[in-house]
py3Dmol code that shows the C-alpha trace and the ligand (Angstrom):
import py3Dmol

protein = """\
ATOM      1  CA  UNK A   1     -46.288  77.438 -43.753  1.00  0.00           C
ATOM      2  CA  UNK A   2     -45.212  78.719 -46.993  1.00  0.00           C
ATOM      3  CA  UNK A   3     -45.244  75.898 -49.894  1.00  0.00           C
ATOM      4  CA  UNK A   4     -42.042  75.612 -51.397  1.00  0.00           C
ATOM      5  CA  UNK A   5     -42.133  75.486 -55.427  1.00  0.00           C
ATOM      6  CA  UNK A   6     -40.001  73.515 -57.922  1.00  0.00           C
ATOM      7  CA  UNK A   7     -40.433  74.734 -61.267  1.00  0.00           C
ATOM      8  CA  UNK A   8     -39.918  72.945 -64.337  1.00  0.00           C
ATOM      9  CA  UNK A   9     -40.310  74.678 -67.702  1.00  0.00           C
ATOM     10  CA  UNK A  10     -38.449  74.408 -71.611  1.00  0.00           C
ATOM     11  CA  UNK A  11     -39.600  77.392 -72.655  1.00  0.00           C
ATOM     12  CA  UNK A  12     -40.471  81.279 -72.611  1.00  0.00           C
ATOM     13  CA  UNK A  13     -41.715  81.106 -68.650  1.00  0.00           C
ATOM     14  CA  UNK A  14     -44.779  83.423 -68.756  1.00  0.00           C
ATOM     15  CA  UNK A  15     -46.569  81.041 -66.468  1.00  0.00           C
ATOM     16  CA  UNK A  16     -43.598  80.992 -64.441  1.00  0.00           C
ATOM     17  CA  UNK A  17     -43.698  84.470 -64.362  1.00  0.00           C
ATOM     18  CA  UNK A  18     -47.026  85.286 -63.329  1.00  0.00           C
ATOM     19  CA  UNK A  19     -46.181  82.935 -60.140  1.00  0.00           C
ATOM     20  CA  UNK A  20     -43.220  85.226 -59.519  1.00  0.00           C
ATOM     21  CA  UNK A  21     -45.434  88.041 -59.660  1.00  0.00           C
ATOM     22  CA  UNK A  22     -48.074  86.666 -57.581  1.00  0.00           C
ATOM     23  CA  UNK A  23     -45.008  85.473 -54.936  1.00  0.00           C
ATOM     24  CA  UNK A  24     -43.782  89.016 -54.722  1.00  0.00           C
ATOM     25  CA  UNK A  25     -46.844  90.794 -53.824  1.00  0.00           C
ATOM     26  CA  UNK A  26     -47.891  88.075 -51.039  1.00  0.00           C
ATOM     27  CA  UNK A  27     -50.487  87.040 -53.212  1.00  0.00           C
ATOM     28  CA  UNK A  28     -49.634  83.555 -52.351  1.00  0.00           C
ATOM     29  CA  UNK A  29     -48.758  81.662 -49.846  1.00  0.00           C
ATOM     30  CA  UNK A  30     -45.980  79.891 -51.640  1.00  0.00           C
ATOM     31  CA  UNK A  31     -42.550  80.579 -52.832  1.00  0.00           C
ATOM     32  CA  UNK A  32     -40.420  79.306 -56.298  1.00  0.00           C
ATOM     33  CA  UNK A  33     -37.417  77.882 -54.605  1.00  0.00           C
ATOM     34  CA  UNK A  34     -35.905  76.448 -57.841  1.00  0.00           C
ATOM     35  CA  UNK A  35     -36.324  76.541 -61.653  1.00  0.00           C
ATOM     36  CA  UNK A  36     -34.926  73.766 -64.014  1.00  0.00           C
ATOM     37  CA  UNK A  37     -35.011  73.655 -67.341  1.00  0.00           C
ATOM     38  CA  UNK A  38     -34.037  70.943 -69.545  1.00  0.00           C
ATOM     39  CA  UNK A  39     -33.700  73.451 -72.545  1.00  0.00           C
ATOM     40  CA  UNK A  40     -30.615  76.008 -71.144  1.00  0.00           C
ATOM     41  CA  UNK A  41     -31.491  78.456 -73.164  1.00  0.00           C
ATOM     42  CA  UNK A  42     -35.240  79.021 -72.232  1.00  0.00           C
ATOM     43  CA  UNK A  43     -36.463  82.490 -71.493  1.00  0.00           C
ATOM     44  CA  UNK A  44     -37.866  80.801 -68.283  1.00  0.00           C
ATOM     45  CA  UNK A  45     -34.406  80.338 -66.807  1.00  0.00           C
ATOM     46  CA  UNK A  46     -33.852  84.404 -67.173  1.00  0.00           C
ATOM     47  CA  UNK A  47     -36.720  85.316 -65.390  1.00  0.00           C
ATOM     48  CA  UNK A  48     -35.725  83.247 -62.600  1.00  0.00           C
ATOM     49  CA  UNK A  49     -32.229  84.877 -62.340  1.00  0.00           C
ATOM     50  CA  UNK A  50     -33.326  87.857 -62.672  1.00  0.00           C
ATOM     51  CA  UNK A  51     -35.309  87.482 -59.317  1.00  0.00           C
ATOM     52  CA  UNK A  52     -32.091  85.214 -58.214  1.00  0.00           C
ATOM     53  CA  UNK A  53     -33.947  82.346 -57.727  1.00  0.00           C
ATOM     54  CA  UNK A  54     -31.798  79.218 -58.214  1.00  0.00           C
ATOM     55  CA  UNK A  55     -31.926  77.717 -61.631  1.00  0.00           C
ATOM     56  CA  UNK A  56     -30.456  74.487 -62.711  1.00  0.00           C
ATOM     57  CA  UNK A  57     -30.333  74.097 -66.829  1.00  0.00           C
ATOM     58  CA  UNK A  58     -29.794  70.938 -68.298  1.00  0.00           C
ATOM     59  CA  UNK A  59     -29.476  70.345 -71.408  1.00  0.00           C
ATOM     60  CA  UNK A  60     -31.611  68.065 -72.586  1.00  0.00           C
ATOM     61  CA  UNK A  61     -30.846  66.625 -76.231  1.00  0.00           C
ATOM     62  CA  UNK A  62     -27.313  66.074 -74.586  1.00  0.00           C
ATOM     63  CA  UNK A  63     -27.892  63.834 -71.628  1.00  0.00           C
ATOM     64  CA  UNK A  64     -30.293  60.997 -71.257  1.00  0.00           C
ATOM     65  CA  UNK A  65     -33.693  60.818 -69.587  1.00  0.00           C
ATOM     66  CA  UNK A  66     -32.757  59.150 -66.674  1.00  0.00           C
ATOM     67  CA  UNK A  67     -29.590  61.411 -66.103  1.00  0.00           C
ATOM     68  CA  UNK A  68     -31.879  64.379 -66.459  1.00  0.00           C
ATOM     69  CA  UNK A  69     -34.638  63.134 -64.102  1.00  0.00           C
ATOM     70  CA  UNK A  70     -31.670  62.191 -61.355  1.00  0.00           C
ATOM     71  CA  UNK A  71     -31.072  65.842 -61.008  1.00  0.00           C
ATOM     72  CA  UNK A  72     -33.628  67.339 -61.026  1.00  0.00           C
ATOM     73  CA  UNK A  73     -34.480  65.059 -57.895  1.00  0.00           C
ATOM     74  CA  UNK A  74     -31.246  65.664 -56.518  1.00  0.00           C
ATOM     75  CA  UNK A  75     -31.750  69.409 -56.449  1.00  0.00           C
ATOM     76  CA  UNK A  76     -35.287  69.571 -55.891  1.00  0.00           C
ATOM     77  CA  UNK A  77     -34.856  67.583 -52.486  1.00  0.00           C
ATOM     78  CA  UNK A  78     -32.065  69.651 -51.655  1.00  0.00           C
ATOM     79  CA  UNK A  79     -34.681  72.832 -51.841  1.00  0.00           C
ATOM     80  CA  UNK A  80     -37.090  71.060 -49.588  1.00  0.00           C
ATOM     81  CA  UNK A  81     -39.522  71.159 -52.752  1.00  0.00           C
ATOM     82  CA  UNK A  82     -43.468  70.674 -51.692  1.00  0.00           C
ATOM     83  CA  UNK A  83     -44.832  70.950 -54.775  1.00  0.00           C
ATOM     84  CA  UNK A  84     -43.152  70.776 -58.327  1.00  0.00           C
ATOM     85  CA  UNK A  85     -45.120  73.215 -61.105  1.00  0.00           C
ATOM     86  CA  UNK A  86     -44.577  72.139 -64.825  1.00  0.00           C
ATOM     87  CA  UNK A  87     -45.059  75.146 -66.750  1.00  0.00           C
ATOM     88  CA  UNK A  88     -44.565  74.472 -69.838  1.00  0.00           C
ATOM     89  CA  UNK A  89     -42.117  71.707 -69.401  1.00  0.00           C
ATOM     90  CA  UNK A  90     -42.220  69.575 -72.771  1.00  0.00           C
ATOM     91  CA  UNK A  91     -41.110  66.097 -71.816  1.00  0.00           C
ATOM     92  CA  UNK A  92     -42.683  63.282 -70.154  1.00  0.00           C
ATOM     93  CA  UNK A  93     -41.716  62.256 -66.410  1.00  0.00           C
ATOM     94  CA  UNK A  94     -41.121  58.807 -65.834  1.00  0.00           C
ATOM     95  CA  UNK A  95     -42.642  56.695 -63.505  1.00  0.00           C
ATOM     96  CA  UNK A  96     -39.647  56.960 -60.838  1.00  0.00           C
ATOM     97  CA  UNK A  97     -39.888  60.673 -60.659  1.00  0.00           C
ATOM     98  CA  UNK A  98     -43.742  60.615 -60.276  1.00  0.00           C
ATOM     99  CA  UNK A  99     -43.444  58.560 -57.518  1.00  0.00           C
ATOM    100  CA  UNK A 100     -40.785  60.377 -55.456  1.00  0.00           C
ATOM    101  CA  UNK A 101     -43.243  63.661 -55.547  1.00  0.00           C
ATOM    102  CA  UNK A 102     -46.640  61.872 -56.216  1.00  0.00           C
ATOM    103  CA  UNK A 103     -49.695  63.602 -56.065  1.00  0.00           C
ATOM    104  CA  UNK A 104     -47.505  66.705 -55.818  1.00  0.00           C
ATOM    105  CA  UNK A 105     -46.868  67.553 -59.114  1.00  0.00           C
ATOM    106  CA  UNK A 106     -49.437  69.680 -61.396  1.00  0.00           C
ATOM    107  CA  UNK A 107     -49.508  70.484 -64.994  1.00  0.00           C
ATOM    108  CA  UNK A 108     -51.039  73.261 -67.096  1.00  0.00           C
ATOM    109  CA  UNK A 109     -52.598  72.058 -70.239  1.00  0.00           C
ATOM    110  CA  UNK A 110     -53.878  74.757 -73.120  1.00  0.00           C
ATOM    111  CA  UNK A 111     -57.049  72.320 -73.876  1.00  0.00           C
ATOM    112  CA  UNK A 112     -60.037  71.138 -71.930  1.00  0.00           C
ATOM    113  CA  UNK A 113     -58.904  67.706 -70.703  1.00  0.00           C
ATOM    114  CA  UNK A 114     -59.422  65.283 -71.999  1.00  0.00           C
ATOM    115  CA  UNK A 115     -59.951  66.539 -75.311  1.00  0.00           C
ATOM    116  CA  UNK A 116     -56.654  67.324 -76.911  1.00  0.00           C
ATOM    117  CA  UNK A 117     -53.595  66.155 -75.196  1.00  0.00           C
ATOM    118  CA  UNK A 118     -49.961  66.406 -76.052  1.00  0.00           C
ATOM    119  CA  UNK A 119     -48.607  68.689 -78.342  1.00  0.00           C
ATOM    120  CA  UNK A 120     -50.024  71.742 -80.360  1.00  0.00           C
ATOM    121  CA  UNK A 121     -53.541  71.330 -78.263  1.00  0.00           C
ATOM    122  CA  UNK A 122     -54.342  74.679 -79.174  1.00  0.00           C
ATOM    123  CA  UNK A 123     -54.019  73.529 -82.985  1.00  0.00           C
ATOM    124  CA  UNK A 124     -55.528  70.640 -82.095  1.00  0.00           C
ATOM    125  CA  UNK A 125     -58.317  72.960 -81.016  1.00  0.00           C
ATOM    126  CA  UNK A 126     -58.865  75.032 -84.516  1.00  0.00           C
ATOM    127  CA  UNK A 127     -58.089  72.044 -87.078  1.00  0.00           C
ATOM    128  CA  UNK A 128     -60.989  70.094 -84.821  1.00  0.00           C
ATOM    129  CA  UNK A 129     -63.382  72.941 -85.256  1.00  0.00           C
ATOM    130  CA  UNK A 130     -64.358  73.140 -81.684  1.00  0.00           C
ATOM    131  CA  UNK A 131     -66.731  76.340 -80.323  1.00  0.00           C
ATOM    132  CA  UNK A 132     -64.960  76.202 -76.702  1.00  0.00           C
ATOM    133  CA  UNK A 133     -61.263  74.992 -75.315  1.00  0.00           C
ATOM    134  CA  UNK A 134     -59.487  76.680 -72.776  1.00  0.00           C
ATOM    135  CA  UNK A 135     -57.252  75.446 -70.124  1.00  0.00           C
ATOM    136  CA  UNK A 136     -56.571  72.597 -67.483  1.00  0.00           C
ATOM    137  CA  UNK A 137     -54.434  72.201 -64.476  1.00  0.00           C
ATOM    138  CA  UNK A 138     -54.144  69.051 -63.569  1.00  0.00           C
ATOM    139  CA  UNK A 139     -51.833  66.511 -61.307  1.00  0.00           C
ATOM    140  CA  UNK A 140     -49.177  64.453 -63.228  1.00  0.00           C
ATOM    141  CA  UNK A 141     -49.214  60.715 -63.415  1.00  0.00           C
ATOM    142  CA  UNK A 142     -47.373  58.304 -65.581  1.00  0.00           C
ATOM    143  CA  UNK A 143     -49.896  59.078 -68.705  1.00  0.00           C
ATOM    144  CA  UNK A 144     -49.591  62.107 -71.008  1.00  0.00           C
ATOM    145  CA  UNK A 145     -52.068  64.656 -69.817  1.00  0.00           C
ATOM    146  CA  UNK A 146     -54.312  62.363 -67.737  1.00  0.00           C
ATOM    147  CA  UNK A 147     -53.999  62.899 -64.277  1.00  0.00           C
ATOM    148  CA  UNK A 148     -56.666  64.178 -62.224  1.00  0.00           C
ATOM    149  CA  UNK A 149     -58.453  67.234 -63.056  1.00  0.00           C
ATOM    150  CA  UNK A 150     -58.199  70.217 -60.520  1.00  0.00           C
ATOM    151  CA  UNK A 151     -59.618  73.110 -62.554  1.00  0.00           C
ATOM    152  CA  UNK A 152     -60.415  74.305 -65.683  1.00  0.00           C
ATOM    153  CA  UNK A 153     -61.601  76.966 -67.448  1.00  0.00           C
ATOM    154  CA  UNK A 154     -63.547  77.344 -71.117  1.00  0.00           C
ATOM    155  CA  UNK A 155     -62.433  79.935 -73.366  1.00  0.00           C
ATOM    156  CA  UNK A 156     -64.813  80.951 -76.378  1.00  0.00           C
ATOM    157  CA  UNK A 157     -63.452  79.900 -79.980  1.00  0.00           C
ATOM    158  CA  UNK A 158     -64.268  82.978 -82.131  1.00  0.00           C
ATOM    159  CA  UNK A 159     -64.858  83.295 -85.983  1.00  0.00           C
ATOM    160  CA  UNK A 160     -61.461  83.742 -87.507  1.00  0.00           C
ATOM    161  CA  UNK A 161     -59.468  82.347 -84.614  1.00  0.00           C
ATOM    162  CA  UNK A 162     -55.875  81.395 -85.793  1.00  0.00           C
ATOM    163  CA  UNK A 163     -53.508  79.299 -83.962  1.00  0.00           C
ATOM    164  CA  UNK A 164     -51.660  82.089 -82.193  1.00  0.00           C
ATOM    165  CA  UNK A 165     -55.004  83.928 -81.109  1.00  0.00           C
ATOM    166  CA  UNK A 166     -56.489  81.287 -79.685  1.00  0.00           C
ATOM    167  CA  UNK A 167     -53.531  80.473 -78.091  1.00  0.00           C
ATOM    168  CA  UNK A 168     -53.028  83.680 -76.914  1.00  0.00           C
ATOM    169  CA  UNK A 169     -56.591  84.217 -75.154  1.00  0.00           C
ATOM    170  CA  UNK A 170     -55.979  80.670 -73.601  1.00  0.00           C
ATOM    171  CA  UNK A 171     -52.462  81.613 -72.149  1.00  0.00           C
ATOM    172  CA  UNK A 172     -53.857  84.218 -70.317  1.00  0.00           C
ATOM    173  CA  UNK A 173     -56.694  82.294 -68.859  1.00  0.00           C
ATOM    174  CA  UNK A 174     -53.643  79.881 -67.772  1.00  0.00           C
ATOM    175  CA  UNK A 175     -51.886  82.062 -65.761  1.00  0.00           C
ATOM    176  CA  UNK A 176     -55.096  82.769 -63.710  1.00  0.00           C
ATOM    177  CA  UNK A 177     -55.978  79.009 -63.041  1.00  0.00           C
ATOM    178  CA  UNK A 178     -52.412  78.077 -62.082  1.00  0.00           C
ATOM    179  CA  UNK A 179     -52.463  81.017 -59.456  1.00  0.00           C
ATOM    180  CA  UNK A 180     -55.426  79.885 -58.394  1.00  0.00           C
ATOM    181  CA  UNK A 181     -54.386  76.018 -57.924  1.00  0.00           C
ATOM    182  CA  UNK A 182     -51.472  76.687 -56.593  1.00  0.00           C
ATOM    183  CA  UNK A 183     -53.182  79.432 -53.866  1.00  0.00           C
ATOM    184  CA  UNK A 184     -56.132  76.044 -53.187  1.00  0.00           C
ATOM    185  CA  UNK A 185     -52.920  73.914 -52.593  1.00  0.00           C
ATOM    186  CA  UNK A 186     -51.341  76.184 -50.688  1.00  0.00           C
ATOM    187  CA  UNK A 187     -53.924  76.849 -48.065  1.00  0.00           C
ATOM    188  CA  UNK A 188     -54.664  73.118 -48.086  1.00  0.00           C
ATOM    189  CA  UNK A 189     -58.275  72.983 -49.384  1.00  0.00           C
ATOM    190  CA  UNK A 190     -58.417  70.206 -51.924  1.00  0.00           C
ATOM    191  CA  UNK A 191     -58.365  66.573 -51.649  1.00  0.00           C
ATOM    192  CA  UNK A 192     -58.356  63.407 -53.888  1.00  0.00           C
ATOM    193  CA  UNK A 193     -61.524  60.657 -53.334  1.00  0.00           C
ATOM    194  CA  UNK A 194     -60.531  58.091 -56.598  1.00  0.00           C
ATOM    195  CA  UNK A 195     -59.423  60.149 -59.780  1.00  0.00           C
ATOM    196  CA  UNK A 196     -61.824  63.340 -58.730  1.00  0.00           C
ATOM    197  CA  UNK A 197     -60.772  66.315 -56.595  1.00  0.00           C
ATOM    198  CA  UNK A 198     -62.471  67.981 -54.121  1.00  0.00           C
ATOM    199  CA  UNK A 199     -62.492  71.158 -52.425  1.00  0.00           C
ATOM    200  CA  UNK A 200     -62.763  71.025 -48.305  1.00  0.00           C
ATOM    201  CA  UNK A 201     -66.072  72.724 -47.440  1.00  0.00           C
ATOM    202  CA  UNK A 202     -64.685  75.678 -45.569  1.00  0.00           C
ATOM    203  CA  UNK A 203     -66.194  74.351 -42.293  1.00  0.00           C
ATOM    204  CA  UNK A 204     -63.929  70.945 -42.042  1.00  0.00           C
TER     205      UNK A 204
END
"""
ligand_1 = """\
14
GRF
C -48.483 76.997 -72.161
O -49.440 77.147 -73.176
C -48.748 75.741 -71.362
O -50.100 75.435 -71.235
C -48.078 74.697 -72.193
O -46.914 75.318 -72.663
C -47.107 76.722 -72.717
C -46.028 77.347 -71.879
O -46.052 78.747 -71.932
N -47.876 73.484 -71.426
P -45.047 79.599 -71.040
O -43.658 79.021 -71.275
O -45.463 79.500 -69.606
O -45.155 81.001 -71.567
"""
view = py3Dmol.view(width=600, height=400)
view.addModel(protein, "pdb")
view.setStyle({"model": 0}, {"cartoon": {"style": "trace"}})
view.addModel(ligand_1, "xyz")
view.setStyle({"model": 1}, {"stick": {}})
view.zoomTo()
view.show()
């Protein structure tokens, strides 16, 4: 069975795109179904057009929360969504929504959970003085950032590391971890016991 993604992203899409690109090739066994944006003019939207994937832009300092949130349920339902992806989506979900698709939403974070959470992390990261971050991808709960940890992966801090380099090194470690979440998911192979996740043993 291929798992049917909802996207949700405000911004540029590059994680969303590297999902496209992994879709495309077969890489996965998955497939975007829908991208929403609460931000209609983010780059994310584009990319998903240009593949004509449905999109569904909202904009979001002109409705309220709850309006928002109703839609995006609405249409995500409609597309038979298993599994909703926020890449890069900069609000906060509210409880209701993280019910209707709980334990099936994930998150990519630029910062080694749970150090750094919410905004900037990568900034976070420098003005901290850290030797490692990197990234998390993690499922969504009604916190900010604290859901449970599915993977993660350190990247070095180097001498002279700005902002934007940092950032930049991280991003591309991101768009490896979410492939390979959403390829675990996919085929079925992790589980939650409490707050950890586990990976089946390939024998069960
Ligand atoms: C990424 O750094 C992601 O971790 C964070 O927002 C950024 C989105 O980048 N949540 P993009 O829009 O996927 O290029």
């Amino acid at each position: 069975m291929t798992l049917r993604l909802g996207i949700l992203a405000s911004g540029r899409g590059t994680n969303l795109q590297a999902i496209l690109d992994a879709t495309m090739i077969g890489e996965l066994k998955a497939e975007v179904v829908i991208v929403a944006s609460d931000n209609p003019k983010a780059l994310a939207l584009e990319r998903a057009k240009e593949r004509t994937i449905e999109t569904l832009a909202l904009p979001g300092d002109r409705i309220d929360g709850q309006k928002l949130e109703d839609r995006i349920i609405k249409a995500f339902r409609r597309e038979r969504v298993d599994l909703v992806v926020l890449a890069g989506f900069m609000r906060l979900l509210s409880p209701t929504f993280i019910s209707f698709f709980r334990h099936r939403i994930i998150n990519i974070h630029p910062s080694l959970l749970p150090a750094f959470p919410g905004l900037e992390a990568q900034r976070q990261a420098i003005e901290y003085g850290v030797k490692v971050s990197g990234c998390t991808v993690h499922y969504v709960d009604e916190g900010m950032d604290t859901g449970p940890i599915i993977l993660q992966q350190a990247v070095k801090v180097q001498d002279g590391d700005t902002r934007e380099s940092l950032a930049e090194r991280i991003l591309h470690q991101e768009h490896r971890l979410l492939l390979e979440v959403i390829h675990l998911i996919a085929e079925d192979r992790i589980y939650l016991e409490g707050r950890t996740v586990r990976e089946r043993r390939s024998d069960e």
